[in-house]
Phi, psi and omega in degrees: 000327190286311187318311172297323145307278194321316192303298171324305172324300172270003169258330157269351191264331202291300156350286207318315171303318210266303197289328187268036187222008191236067171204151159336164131289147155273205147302057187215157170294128179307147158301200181279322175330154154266018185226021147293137198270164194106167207269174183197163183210190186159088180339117176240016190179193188255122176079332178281167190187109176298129181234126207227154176216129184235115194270156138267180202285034174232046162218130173268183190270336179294340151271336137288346138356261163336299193256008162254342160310311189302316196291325166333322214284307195305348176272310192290318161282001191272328196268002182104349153279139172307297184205192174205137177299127196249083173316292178187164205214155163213156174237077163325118157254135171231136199236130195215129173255128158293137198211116180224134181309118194273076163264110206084058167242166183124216215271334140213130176278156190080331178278116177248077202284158161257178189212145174220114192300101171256132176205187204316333171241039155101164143017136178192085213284167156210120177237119189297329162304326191229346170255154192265149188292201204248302165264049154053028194271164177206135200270138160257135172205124151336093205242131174258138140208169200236171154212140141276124153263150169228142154248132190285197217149060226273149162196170180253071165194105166289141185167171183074155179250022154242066082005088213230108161307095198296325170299346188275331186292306197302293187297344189251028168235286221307341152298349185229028179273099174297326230357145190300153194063000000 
C-alpha cells in the first residue's frame, strides 16, 4: 500500500518539479552560486550601493529592468530612506546560439531509424544521433539573458531627474513582481 502512494506521490509531484525550473526568474535573492539567478547588493561607499539582478534566459529584460529598480526602492527603505539616486546603470545582454541536429522531420518527426548503407567500398553504418544528417540541416535557437547593475545613492532629499521615490517604485512595480512559489 505505501509503494503505491509513493508511486502517486512522485507521479503528480515529478511534472510539477521538472516544470518549475522552465519559468521566469522571479523576484528573489541570488544564492551563494556566481551563476545564480536574482537579485544581490553590496554597500560600496556611505549610502551608496552596487545593486544587481540577473534573469534567466525566460526573463525577459524589461524585467529585469523593473526588479533591480524594485530591488533599489526596498533597499532604500529597508534602510530608512525616501528614495534613491541612480549614479549609473547597465544591462548586460548575453547572446548565445544553440546549434542542434535537425532530426526526424518529414512525415514522422522524431522517428530516426539507423541505417546501414552497402556500395562498392564496403559497410557504411549512419545513426541520427551520432552522425550528421545527409542534409546537414540543424534548428538554431537564440538564447537572451540580461543582468542589470545599478550604482545607488540611497537619500531623503528629492532632486535631480535620476531621482527615484522608493515608494512610488514599489507601488507602481509591485503588480508585477512575481515572487519564488
Amino acid at each position: 500500500m505505501k509503494k503505491k502512494t509513493l508511486t502517486l506521490f512522485l507521479a503528480a509531484t515529478l511534472p510539477v518539479a521538472l516544470l518549475g525550473g522552465c519559468a521566469a526568474t522571479p523576484y528573489q535573492p541570488a544564492s551563494a552560486s556566481a551563476m545564480a539567478d536574482g537579485y544581490s547588493d553590496m554597500m560600496v561607499g556611505n549610502n551608496v550601493y552596487q545593486v544587481n539582478f540577473k534573469g534567466n534566459n525566460l526573463t525577459s529584460r524589461a524585467t529585469v529592468d523593473n526588479y533591480l529598480l524594485y530591488r533599489a526602492a526596498q533597499l532604500a527603505q529597508q534602510k530608512g530612506f525616501a528614495g534613491f539616486t541612480l549614479m549609473n546603470a547597465t544591462t548586460d545582454d548575453t547572446d548565445m546560439v544553440d546549434v542542434t541536429p535537425a532530426i526526424g522531420r518529414g512525415l514522422y518527426p522524431g522517428f530516426s531509424p539507423y541505417y546501414t548503407l552497402y556500395g562498392p567500398f564496403g559497410a557504411y553504418d549512419w545513426n541520427p544521433w551520432t552522425t550528421a544528417n545527409w542534409d546537414n540541416s540543424v534548428d538554431l535557437t537564440s538564447v537572451n539573458n540580461y543582468d542589470a547593475h545599478a550604482t545607488i545613492r540611497l537619500t531623503n532629499s528629492a532632486g535631480g531627474k535620476t531621482y527615484f521615490n522608493a515608494a512610488d517604485v514599489m507601488s507602481r512595480l509591485s503588480s508585477s513582481v512575481k515572487m519564488p512559489g
